[in-house]
N, C-alpha and C positions, 0 to 999 in steps of 0.2 A: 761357301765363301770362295773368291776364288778372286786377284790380281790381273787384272789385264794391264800390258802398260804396251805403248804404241811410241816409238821414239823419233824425234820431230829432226829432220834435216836441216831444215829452216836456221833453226838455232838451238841452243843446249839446255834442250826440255823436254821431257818425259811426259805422255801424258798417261795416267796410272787411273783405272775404274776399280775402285773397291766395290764389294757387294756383297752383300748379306743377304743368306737366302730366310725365308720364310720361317724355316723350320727352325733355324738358329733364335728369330726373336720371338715363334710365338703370337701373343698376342700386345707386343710392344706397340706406344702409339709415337714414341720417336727413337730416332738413332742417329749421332754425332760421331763422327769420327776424329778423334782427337788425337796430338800427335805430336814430335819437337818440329812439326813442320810450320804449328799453328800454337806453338808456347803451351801446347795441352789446354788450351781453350776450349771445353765443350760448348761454348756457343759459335765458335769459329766455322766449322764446318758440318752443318745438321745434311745429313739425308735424306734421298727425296724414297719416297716408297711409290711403289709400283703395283700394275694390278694384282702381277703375281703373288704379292707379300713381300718381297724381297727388298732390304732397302740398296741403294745403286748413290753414287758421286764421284767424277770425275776432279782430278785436281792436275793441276801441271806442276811439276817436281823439277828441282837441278838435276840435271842427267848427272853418272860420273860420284852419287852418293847411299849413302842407306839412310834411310829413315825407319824411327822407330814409333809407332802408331797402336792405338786398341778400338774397341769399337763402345760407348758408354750408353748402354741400352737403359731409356726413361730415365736418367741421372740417378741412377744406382746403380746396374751389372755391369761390370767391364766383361769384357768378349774379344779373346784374341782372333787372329784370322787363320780358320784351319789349313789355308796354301800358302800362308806366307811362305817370302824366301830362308830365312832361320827365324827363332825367335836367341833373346837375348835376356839378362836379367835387370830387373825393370828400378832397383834399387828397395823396392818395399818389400816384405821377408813372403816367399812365396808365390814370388808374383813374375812374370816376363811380359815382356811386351816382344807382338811383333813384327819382324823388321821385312823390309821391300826394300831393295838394290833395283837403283835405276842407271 
């Protein structure tokens, strides 16, 4: 897993590629990455998969925040991101979500 983010001169946006390698889903046939960017809507932001197996999605973020995101493998495994920038505590007993600073 691993954060790329590319930060845009232009105006005050980040643009941030989450990725999920292969080995992280296995044999998942979708991944969503949900988030308070997208009200934790797992239909808001599906994943496109790659030849590799990896799923990949770019999104563009408010520069200047953190967001706190998981990744919802076939609408049941949540999956944190192993590079995030910290993880945080997600409010459910057990559980962190994690976070990317842009």
């Amino acid at each position: 897993m691993s954060l790329q983010k590319r930060y845009l001169k232009s105006r005050p946006v980040t643009k941030v590629t989450f990725r999920l390698p292969g080995e992280a889903v296995e044999r998942a046939h979708a991944v969503s990455l949900v988030g308070d960017f997208n009200n934790w809507d797992p239909a808001a932001n599906p994943m496109k998969r790659l030849k590799s197996g990896e799923f990949k999605l770019t999104l563009d973020l408010e520069s200047g925040r953190e967001y706190h995101f998981r990744y919802l493998i076939d609408d049941r495994t949540w999956e944190n991101d192993w590079e995030a920038d910290k993880y945080l505590p997600s409010g459910f007993q057990h559980a962190e979500n994690s976070v990317v600073v842009v």
